[in-house]
C-alpha positions as CSV (number, residue, x, y, z in Angstrom):
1,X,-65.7,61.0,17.3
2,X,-68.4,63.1,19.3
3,X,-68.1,64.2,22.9
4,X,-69.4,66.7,25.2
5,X,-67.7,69.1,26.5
6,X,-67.6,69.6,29.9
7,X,-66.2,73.1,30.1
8,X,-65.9,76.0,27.6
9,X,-63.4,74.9,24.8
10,X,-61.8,78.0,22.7
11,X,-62.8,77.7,18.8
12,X,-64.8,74.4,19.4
13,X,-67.5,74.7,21.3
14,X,-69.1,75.9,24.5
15,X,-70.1,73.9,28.1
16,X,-72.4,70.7,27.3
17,X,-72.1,71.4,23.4
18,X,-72.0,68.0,21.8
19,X,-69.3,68.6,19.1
20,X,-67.4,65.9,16.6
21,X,-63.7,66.1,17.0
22,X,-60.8,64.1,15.4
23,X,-60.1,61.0,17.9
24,X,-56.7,61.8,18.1
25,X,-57.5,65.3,19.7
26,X,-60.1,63.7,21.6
27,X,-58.2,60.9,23.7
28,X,-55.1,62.6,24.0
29,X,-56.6,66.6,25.0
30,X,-59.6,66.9,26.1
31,X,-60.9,63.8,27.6
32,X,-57.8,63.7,29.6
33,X,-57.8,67.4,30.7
34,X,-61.1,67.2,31.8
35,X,-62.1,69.3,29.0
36,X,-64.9,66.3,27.7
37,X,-66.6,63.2,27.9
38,X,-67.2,60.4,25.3
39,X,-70.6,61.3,23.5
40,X,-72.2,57.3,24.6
41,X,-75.9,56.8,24.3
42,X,-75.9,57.5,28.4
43,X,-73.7,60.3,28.2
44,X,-76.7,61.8,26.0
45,X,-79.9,61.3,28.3
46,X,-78.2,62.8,31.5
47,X,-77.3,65.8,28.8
48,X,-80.8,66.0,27.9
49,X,-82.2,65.7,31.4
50,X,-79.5,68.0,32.5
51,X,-80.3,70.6,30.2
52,X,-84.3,70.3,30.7
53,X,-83.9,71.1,33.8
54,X,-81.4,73.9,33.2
55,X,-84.2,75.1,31.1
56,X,-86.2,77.0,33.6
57,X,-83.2,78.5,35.2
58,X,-82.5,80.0,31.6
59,X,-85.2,81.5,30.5
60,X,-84.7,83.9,33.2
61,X,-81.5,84.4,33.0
62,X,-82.8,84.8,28.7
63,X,-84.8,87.2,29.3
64,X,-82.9,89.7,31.8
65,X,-80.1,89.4,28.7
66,X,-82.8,90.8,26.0
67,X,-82.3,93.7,27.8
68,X,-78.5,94.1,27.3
69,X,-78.9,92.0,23.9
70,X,-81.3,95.3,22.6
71,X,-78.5,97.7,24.1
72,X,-75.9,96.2,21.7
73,X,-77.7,96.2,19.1
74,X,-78.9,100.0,19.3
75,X,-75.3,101.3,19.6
76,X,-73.0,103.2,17.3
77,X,-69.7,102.2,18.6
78,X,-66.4,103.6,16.6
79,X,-63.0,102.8,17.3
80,X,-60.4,105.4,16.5
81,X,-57.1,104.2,15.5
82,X,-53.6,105.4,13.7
83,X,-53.5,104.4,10.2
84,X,-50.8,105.2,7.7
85,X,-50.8,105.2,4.1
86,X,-54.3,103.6,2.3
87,X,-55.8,103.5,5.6
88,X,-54.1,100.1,7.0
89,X,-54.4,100.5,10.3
90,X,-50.6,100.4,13.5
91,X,-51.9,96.9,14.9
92,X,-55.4,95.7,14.5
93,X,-58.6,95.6,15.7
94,X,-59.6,92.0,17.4
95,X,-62.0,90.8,19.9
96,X,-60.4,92.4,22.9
97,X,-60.5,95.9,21.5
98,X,-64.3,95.4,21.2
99,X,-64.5,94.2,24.2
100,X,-62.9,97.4,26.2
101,X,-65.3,100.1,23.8
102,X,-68.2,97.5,25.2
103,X,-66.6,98.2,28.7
104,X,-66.3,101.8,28.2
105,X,-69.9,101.5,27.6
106,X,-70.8,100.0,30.7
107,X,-71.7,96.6,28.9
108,X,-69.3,93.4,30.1
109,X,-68.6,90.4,27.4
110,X,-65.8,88.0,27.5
111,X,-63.5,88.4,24.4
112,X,-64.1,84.7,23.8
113,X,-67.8,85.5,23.1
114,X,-67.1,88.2,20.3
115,X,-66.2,86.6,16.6
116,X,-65.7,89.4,14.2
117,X,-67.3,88.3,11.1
118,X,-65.2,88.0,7.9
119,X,-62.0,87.1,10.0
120,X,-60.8,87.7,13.7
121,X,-58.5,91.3,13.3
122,X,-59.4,93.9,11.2
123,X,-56.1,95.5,9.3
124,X,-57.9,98.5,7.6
125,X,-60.9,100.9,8.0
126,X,-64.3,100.7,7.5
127,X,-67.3,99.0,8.6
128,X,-68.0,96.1,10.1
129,X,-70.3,93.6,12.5
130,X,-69.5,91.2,15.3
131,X,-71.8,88.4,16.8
132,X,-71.9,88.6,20.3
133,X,-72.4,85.3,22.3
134,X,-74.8,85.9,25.1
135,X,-76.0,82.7,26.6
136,X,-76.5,79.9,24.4
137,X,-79.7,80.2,22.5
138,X,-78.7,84.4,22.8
139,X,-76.4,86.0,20.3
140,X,-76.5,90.3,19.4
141,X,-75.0,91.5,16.4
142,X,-73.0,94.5,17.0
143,X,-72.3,97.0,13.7
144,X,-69.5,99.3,14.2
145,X,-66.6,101.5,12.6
146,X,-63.2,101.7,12.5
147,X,-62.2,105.2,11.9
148,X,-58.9,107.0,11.9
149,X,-57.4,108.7,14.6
């Protein structure tokens, strides 16, 4: 079953995505919680005419984010952490400590937007990349280490 979501849906999709879901987790989540609507023909062409007119808006808002997408990208970010024996790490590395070293370095992402590539917490050290959900045609890849305290 398709639908479209109507607000940001955690590990399926983001605002005005159309995504295919199983029926059951469609009827009985997220059409009732407001979450989506049923992907119809009609549905569709006021998505599309939504979203042209959207277009303009985000190009500018596209291009003012090239500038923060290029400042990821450029930086060296390490995360210091206690490890113990063979360099496992106490706790792990996930989305939310990658978002406060972005903080740190005065650049604000939701933890929602980061997916750590090869799985969502990191257990040892080493290196590794994250892609970084800007806007929706904008994603930065960010390469950084995981180093021990």
């Amino acid at each position: 079953m398709e639908v479209i979501l109507k607000k940001d849906v955690e590990n399926l999709g983001f605002i005005d995505d159309i995504v295919k879901v199983k029926p059951g987790y469609g009827r009985n989540y997220l059409i009732p919680n407001k979450l989506a609507v049923f992907a119809t023909s009609s549905e569709k062409k006021i998505l599309a005419e939504n979203l042209k007119q959207k277009e303009q808006k985000d190009q500018q808002i596209i291009k003012d984010l090239e500038s923060i997408k290029s400042k990821i990208e450029s930086l060296s970010l390490s995360i210091s952490v206690k490890v113990g024996d063979d360099n496992k790490l106490f706790g792990s590395v996930n989305a939310a400590s990658i978002q406060s070293e972005l903080s740190k370095n005065d650049i604000d992402v939701d933890k929602k937007y980061i997916i750590i590539n090869g799985s969502n917490i990191i257990k040892n050290t080493g290196s590794f990349s994250a892609n970084i959900r800007l806007h929706r045609g904008l994603e930065a890849t960010l390469s950084f280490e995981v180093l021990p305290a």
